[in-house]
C-alpha positions as CSV (number, residue, x, y, z in Angstrom):
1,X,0.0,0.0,0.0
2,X,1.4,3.2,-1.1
3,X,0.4,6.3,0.8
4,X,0.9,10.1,0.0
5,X,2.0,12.1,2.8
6,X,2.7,15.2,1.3
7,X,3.1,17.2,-2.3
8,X,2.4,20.9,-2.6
9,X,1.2,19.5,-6.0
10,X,-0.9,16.5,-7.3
11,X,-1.9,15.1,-10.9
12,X,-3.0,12.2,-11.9
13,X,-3.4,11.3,-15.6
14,X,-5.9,8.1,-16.5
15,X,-4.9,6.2,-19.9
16,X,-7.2,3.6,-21.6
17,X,-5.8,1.0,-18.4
18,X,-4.1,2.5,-15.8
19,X,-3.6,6.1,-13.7
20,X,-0.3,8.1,-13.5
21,X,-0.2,9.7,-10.6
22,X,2.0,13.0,-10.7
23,X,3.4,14.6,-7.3
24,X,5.3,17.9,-7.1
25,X,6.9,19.9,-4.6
26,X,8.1,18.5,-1.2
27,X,6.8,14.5,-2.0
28,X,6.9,12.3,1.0
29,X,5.9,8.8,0.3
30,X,5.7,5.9,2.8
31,X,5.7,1.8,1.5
32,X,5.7,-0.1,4.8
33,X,8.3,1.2,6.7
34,X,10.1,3.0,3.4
35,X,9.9,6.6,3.1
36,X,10.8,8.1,-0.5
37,X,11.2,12.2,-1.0
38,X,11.7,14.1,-4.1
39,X,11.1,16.8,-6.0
40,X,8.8,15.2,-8.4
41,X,7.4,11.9,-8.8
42,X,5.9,10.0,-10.9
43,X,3.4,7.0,-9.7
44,X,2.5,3.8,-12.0
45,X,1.0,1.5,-10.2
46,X,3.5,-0.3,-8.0
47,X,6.7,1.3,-9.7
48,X,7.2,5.0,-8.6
49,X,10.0,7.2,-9.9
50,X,11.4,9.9,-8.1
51,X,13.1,13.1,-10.0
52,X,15.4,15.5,-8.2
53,X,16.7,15.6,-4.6
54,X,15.4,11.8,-4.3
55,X,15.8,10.5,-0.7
56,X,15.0,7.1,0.5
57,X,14.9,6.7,4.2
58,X,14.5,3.1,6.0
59,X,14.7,2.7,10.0
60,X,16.4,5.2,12.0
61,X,20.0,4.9,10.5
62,X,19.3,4.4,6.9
63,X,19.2,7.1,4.6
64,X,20.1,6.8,0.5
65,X,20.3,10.4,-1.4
66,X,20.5,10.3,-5.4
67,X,18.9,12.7,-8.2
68,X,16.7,9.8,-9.4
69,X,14.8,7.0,-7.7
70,X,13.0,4.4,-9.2
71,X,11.2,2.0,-6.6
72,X,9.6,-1.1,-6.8
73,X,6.7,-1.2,-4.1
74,X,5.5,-4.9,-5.0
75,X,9.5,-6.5,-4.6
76,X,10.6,-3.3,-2.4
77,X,13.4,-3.0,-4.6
78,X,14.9,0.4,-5.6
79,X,17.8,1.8,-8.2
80,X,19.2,5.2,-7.5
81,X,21.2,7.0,-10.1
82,X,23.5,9.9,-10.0
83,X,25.3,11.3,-6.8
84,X,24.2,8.5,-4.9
85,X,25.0,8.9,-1.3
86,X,24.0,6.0,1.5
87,X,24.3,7.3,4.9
88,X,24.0,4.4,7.8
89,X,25.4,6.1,11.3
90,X,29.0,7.2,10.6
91,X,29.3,5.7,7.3
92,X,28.9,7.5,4.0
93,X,29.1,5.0,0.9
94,X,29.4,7.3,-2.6
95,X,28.8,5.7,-6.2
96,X,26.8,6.8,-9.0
97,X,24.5,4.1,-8.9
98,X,22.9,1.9,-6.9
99,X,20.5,-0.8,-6.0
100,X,19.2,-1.6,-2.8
101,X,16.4,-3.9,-1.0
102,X,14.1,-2.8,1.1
103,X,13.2,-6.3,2.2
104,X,16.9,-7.9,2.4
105,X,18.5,-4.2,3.6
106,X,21.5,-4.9,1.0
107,X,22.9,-2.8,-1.3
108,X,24.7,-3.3,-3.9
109,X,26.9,-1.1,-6.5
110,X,28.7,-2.3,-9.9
111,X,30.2,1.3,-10.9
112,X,32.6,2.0,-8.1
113,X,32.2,3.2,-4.9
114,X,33.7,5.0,-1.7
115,X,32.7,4.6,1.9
116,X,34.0,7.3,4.3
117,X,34.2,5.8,8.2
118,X,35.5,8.6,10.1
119,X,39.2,9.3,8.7
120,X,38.6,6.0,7.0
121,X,38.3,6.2,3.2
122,X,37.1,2.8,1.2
123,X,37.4,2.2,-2.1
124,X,35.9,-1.1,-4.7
125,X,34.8,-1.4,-8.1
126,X,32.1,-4.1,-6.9
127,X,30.0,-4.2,-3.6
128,X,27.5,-5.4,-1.6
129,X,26.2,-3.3,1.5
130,X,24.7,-5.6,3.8
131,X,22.8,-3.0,6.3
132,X,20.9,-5.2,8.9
133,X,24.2,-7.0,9.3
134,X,26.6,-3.6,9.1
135,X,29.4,-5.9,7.0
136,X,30.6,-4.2,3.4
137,X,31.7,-6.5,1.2
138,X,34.1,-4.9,-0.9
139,X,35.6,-6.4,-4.5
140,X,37.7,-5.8,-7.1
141,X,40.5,-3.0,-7.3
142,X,40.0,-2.5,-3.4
143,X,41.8,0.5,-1.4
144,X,41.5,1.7,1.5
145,X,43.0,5.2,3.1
146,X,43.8,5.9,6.4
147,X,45.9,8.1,7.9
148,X,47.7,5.6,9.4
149,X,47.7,3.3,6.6
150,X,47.0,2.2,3.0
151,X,45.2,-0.9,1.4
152,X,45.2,-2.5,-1.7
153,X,43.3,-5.8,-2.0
154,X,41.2,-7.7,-4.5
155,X,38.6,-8.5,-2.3
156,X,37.6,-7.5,1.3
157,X,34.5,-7.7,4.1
158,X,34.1,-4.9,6.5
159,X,32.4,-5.1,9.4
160,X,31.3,-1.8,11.1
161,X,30.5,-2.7,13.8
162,X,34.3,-4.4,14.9
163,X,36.2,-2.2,12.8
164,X,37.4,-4.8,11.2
165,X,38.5,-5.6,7.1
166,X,38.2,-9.2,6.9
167,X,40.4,-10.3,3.9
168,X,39.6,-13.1,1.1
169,X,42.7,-12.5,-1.1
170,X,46.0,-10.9,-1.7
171,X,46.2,-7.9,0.4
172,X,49.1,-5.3,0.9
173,X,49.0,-2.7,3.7
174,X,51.4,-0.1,4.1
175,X,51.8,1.9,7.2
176,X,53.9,4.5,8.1
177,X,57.0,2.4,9.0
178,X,55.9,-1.2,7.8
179,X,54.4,-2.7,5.1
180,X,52.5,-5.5,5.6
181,X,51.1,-8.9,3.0
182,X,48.5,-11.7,3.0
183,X,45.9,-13.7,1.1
184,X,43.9,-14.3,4.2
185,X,43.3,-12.3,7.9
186,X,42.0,-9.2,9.5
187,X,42.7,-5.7,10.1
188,X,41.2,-3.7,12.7
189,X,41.0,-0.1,11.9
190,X,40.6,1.5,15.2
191,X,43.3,-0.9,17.4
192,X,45.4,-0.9,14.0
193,X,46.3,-4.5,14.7
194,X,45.4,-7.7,12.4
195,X,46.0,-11.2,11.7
196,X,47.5,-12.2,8.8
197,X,47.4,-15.9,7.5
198,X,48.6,-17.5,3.8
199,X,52.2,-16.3,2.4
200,X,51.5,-13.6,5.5
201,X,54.9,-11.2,5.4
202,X,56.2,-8.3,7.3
203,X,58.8,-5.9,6.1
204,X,60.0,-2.0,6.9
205,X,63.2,-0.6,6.1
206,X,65.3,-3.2,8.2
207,X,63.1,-5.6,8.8
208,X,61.5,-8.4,7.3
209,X,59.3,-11.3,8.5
210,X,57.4,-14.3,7.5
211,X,55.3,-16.9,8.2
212,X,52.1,-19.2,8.4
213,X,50.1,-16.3,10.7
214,X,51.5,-13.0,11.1
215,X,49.6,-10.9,14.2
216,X,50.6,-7.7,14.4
217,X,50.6,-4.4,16.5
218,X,51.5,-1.1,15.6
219,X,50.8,0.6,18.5
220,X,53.0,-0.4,20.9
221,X,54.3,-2.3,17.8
222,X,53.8,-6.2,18.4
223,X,54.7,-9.2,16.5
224,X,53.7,-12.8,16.7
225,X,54.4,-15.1,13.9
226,X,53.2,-18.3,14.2
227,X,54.4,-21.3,11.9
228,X,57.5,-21.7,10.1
229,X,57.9,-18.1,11.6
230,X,61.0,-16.6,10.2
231,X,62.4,-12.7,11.2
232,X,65.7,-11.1,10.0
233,X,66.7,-7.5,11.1
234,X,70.2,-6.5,9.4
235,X,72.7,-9.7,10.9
236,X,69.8,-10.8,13.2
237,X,67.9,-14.1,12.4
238,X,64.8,-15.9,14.6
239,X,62.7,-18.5,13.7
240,X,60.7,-21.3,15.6
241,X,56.9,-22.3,15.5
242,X,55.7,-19.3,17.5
243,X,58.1,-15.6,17.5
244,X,56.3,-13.4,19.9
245,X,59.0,-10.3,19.2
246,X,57.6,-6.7,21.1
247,X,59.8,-3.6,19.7
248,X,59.0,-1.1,22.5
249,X,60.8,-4.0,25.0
250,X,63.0,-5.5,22.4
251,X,61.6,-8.3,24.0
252,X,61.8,-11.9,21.6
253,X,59.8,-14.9,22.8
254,X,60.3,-18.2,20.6
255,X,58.9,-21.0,21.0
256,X,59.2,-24.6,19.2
257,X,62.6,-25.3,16.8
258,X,64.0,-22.0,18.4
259,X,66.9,-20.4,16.3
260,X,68.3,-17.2,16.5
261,X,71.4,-15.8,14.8
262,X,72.9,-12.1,15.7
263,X,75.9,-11.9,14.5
264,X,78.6,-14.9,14.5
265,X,76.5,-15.8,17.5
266,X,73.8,-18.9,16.8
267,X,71.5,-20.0,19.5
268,X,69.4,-22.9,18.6
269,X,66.9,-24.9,21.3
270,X,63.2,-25.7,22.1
271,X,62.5,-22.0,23.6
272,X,64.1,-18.8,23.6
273,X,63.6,-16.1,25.3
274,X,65.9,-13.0,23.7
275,X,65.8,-9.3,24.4
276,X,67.2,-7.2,21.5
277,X,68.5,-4.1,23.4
278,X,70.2,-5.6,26.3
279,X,71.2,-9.0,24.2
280,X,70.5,-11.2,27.7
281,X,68.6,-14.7,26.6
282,X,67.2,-17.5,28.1
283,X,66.9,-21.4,27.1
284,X,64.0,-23.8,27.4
285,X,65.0,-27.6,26.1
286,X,68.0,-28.6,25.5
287,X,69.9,-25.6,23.8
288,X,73.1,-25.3,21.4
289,X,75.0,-22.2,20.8
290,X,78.0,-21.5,18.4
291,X,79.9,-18.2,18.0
292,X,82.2,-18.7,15.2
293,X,84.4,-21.9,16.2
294,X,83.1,-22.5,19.9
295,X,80.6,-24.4,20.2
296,X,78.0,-24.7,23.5
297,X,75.6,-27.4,24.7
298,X,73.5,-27.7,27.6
299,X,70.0,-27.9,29.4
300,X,69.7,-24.6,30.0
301,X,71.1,-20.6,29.0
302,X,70.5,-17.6,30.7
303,X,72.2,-14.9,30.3
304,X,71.8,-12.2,33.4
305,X,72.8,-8.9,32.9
306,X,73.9,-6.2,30.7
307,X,77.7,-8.1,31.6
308,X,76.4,-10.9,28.8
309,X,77.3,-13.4,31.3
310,X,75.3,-16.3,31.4
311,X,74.7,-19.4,33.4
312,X,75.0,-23.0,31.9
313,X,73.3,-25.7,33.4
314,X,72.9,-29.3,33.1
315,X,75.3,-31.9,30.8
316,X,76.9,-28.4,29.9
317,X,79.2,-29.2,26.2
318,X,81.6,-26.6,25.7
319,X,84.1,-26.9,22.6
320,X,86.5,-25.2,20.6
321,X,87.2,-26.5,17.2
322,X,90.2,-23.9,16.4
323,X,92.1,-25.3,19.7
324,X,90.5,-28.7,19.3
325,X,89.2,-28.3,22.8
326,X,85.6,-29.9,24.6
327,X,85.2,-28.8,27.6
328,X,81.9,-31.0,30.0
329,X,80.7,-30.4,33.1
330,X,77.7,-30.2,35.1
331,X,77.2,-26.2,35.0
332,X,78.9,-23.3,34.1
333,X,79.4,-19.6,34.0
334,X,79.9,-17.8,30.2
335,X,80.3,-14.3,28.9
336,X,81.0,-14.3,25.5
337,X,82.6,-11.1,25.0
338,X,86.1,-12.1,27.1
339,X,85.9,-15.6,25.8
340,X,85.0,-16.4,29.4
341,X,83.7,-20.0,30.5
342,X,83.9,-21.3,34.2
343,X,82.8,-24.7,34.3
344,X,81.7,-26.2,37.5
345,X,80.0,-29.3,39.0
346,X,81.2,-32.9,39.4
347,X,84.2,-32.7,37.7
348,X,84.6,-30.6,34.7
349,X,86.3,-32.8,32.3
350,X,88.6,-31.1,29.1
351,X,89.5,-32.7,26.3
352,X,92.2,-31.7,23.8
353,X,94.0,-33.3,20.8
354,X,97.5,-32.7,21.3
355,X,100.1,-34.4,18.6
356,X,97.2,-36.7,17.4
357,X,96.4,-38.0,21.1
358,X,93.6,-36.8,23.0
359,X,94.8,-35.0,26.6
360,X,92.1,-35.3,29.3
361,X,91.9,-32.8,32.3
362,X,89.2,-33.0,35.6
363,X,89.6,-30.4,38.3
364,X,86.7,-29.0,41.0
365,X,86.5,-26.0,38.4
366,X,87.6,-24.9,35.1
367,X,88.0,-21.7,33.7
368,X,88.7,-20.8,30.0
369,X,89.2,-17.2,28.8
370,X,90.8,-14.8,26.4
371,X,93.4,-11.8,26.6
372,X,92.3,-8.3,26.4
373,X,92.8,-6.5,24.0
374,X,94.5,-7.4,20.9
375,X,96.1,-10.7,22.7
376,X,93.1,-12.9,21.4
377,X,94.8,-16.1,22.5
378,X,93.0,-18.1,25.2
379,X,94.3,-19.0,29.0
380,X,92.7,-22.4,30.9
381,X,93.0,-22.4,34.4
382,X,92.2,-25.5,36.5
383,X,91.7,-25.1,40.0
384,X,91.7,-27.7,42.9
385,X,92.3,-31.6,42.9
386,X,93.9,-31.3,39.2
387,X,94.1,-35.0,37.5
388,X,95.9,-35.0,33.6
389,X,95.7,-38.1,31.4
390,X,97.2,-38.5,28.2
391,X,98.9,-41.8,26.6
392,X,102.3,-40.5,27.1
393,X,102.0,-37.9,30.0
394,X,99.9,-38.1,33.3
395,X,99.6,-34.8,36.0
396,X,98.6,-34.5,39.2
397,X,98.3,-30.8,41.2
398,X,96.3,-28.9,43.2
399,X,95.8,-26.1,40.3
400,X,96.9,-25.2,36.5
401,X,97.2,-22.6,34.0
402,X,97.9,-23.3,30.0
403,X,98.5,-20.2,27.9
404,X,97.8,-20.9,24.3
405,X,99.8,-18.1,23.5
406,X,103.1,-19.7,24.4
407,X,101.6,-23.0,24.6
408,X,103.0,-23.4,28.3
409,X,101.0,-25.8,31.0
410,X,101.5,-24.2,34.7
411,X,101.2,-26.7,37.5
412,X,101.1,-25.5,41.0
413,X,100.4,-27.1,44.6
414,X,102.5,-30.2,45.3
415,X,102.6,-31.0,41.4
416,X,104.0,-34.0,40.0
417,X,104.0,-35.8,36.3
418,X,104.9,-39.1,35.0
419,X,106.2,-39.5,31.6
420,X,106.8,-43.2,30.5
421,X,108.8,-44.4,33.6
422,X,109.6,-41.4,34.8
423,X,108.0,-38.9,37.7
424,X,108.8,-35.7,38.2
425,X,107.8,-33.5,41.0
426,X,109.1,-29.6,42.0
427,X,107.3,-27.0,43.8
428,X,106.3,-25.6,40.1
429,X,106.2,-27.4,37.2
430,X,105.7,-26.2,33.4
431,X,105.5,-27.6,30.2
432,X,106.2,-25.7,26.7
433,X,104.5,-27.3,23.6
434,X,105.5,-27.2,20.2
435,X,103.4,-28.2,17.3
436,X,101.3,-29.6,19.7
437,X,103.8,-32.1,20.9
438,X,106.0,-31.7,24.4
439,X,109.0,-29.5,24.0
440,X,110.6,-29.0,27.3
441,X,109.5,-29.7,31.0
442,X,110.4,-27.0,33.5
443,X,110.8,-28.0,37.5
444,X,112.2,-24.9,39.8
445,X,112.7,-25.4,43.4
446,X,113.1,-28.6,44.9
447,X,113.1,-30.5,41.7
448,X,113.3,-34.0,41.8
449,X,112.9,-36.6,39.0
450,X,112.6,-40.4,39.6
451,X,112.9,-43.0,36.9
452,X,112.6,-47.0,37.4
453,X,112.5,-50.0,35.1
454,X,111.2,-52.4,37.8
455,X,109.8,-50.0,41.0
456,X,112.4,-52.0,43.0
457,X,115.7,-49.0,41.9
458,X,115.2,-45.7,41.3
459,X,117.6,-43.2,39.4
460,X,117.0,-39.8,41.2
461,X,117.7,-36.2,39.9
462,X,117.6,-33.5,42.3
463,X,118.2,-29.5,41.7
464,X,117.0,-26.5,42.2
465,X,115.7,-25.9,38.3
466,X,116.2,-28.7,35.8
467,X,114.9,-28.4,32.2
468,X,114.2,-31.8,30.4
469,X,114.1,-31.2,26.2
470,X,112.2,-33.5,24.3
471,X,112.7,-34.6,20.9
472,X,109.7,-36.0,18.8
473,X,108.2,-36.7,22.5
474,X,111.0,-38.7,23.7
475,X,113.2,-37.6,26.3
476,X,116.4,-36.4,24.8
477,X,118.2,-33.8,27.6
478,X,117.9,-32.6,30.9
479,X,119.7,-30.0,32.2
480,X,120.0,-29.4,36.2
481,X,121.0,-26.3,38.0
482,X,121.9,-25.4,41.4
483,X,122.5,-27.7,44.0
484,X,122.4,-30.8,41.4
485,X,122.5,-34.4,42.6
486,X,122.1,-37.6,41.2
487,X,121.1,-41.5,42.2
488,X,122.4,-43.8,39.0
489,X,121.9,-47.2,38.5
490,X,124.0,-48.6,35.8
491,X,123.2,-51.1,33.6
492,X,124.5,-54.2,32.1
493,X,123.7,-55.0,28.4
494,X,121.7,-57.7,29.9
495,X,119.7,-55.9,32.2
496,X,121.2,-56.4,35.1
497,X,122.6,-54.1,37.9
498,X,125.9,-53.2,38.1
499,X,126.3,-50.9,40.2
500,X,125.0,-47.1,41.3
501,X,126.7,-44.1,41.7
502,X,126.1,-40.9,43.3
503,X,127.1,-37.7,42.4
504,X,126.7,-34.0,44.1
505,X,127.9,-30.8,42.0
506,X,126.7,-27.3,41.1
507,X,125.3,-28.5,37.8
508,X,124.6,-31.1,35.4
509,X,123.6,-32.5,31.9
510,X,122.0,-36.1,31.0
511,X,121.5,-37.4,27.4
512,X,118.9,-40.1,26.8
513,X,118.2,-42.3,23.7
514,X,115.2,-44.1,24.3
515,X,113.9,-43.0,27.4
516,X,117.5,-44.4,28.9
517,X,120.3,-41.5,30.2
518,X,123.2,-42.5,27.9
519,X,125.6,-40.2,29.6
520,X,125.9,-37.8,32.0
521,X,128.3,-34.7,32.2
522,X,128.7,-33.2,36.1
523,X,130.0,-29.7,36.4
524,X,132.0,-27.9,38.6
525,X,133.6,-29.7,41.4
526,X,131.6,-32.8,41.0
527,X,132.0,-35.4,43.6
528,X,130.8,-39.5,42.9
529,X,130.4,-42.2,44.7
530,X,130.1,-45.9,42.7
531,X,128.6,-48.5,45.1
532,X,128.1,-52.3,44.4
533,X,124.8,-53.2,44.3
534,X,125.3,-55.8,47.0
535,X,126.9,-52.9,49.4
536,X,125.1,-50.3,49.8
537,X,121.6,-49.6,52.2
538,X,118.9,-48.6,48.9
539,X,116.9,-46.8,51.3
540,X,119.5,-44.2,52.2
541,X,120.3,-43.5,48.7
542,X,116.7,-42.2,48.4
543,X,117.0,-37.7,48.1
544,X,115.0,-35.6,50.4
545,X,111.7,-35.9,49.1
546,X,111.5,-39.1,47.3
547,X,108.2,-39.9,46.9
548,X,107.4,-42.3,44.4
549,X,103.4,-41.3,43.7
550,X,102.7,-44.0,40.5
551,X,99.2,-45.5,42.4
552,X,98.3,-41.8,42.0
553,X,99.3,-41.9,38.2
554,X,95.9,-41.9,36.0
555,X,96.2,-45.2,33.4
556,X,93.1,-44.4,31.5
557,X,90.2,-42.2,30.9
558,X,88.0,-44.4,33.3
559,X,91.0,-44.5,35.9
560,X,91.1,-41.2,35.6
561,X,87.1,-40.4,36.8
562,X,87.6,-42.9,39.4
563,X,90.4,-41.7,40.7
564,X,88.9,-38.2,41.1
565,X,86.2,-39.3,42.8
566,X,88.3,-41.3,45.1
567,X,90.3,-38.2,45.8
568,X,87.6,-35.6,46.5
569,X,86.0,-37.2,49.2
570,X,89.0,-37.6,51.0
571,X,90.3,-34.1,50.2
572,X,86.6,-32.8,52.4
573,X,87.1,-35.1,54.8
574,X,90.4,-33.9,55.6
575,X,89.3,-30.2,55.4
């Protein structure tokens, strides 16, 4: 039912089978809940046309301007041509022309369009209007203009009532700072945050980021990428399952397949938790890190403070594949920028291939660092309960210091080292490498070296400082000074015992060939002794401190462990 509520004129013109009904002047005409205005219009049975300043007006939101109208009273539906505007609350939708029904409340344009939300400015060739439901769905050459942002797509959904562009293909945003790309996801308008799914990517001027779902944040800037998640920023690297990275913080959660790279440094493991300002990191799972050659394992990182030091725990791996070192231990202390790694727990064990053989090192604690400044070379220190296995060369000492600049070993507190039969023992003992095979052996102050075939005779070397040269790891020459004295048993060509002989004098030099002394040279006012084996009282031949120490003497790596642990309970004990 069509009814007339107002025209200043009315005319109605009757035709062999119908009336044309003509209003002018201020028309107001109501279908149902519709209201139509105009200028003129013109009435033909159900259809009605409306000429000049048409309005159609639906609910108390809806209102469609255009200079003509045509409407439809029987199917309620109505085309609007020419400056067509459609005002629902604070939207404004332009086009040229458009249709829209009544009954459904959608409208729909073919020509183009813009809706204007606010600051908000929405562009499609294609769209439908769905009013009851406030959702726009937008397609073909899409854009949208914000200033914050701007939006190309081929198709999109908007629903008012969220803020939100829903998307349904490829879609490129670009913000201020950021540019971001997806086939699938949502943008909210207001919060200026979205979720971006299929081929979703992230990049700005130094950043880039990709990866099954993309959320982000612009304000304070946020980003989660979950799936195959992947972020670069100039040398830096993450990737994992889930990257939950906030700028403001330059706070990085990953979690699952964790990986970051920053620099030289790699950190891989189940979980990380890495902060980009301040460089401190955290581990969940088991977690590897390398930094050029060194290489880190263990159950757990975390770095603590702006110091980069960070604590290593559980089945801590520590190696160096320059220097052919592994360091293990139960936990340990690290700051990468000194080359610093204390490694602590029950016992630290280092391993380093020296000449082809594999040296093996436990101690209470171990510490590995490098020089300052431009002296890059490393220094080891081993502290307390100090046990050394290698197949030619076993230590014992209370603590130790190798310098891989000179390639010296230090031993201090009551050291003492066998080398095939022999043991020495002085209040400080070093040890000079060359081409990673023993050059010299250096004992000051009460020096003493004992040597035995059987255990049952032992030739003795005392001084003050002796120096023992090696040649191709054999013993070639030792050289003792101050206060020298020697215990020599000689040798038949048979084997057996002909004698010994001892000698006092300010110095003197030994030559070996095969591990055996094949002569000895005393200097300066020597005096010797030659007693028959059969004549002489052993046990008074024995030097001050003779101590022969070989059930201390590690035989293997498992010896070695065992003997440790042997020795560190009764080390406490005696404390």
């Amino acid at each position: 039912q069509i009814y007339i509520v107002h025209a200043d004129e009315w005319y109605y013109e009757e035709g062999d089978s119908s009336v044309v009904d003509q209003l002018r002047g201020n028309v107001n005409v109501r279908y149902d809940s519709v209201f139509l205005f105009c200028d003129t219009a013109f009435i033909h049975g159900k259809i009605l046309k409306a000429i000049g300043h048409s309005a159609l007006v639906q609910g108390d939101s809806l209102k469609i301007f255009a200079d003509t109208l045509t409407y439809d009273s029987e199917s309620g539906q109505a085309d609007l041509l020419g400056r067509v505007l459609l005002v629902n609350g604070n939207q404004r939708l332009r086009t040229d022309s458009l249709h829209y029904d009544t009954r459904t409340k959608i409208a729909t344009y073919l020509t183009g369009a813009f809706l204007e939300n606010l600051a908000t400015r929405m562009y499609s060739q294609r769209g439908d209007y769905h009013v009851q439901e406030e959702t726009i769905y937008f397609r073909d050459s899409v854009r949208v203009q914000d200033p914050q942002f701007r939006l190309k797509a081929d198709s999109l959904y908007y629903k008012v009532r969220e803020n939100r562009a829903y998307f349904t293909g490829p879609t490129l945003i670009r913000q201020q700072k950021a540019n971001l790309y997806c086939e699938e996801g949502y943008y909210d308008l207001v919060a200026q945050e979205g979720l971006f799914t299929r081929n979703a990517q992230f990049a700005d001027s130094t950043r880039q980021a990709q990866a099954d779902e993309i959320y982000y944040q612009a304000q304070p800037e946020r980003i989660i990428l979950r799936g195959k998640g992947l972020y670069q920023e100039g040398s830096r690297l993450v990737s994992g399952d889930t990257l939950d990275y906030t700028t403001s913080s330059g706070e990085f959660l990953v979690r699952g397949n964790g990986f970051l790279q920053d620099g030289q440094q790699t950190i891989e493991a189940e979980g990380i938790d890495y902060n980009t300002r301040t460089e401190r990191f955290q581990t969940q799972g088991r977690a590897n890190v390398q930094d050029g050659a060194q290489f880190l394992e263990a159950d757990r990182i975390m770095s603590t403070d702006s110091s980069e030091m960070a604590i290593v725990v559980g089945n801590v791996v520590w190696r160096d594949t320059s220097a052919r070192v592994i360091l293990t231990c139960d936990s340990a202390a690290y700051q990468r920028s000194a080359g610093y790694f204390m490694a602590m727990g029950s016992p630290p064990l280092l391993m380093q291939v020296i000449d082809g053989d594999t040296l093996y090192l436990v101690a209470d604690r171990i510490r590995a660092e490098r020089g300052a400044g431009e002296d890059s070379t490393r220094q080891i220190h081993a502290y307390h309960h100090v046990l050394i296995y290698k197949s030619d060369l076993q230590a014992s000492c209370d603590s130790l210091i190798y310098s891989e600049r000179d390639s010296l070993f230090q031993f201090f507190g009551n050291p003492v080292i066998w080398s095939d039969t022999s043991q020495f023992t002085a209040d400080t003992i070093s040890i000079r490498m060359t081409d990673q095979a023993i050059d010299s052996i250096f004992l000051r102050r009460r020096a003493l070296i004992l040597n035995s075939p059987d255990e049952l005779y032992f030739n003795q070397i005392k001084g003050r400082l002796i120096t023992a040269s090696f040649n191709e790891g054999e013993l070639a020459k030792m050289d003792v000074v101050g206060n020298a004295e020697s215990v020599y048993y000689a040798l038949e060509e048979n084997g057996e015992y002909l004698g010994v002989n001892t000698s006092v004098c300010s110095e003197m030099v030994l030559l070996f060939a095969d591990n055996q002394v094949q002569d000895i040279y005393y200097l300066r006012e020597p005096e010797s002794v030659m007693y028959p084996m059969d004549q002489v009282d052993h046990g008074s031949l024995q030097l001050e401190g003779f101590r022969w120490r070989i059930l201390e003497k590690p035989l293997s790596l498992p010896d070695l462990l065992a003997k440790w642990n042997t020795i560190q309970p009764a080390m406490v004990e005696s404390q």
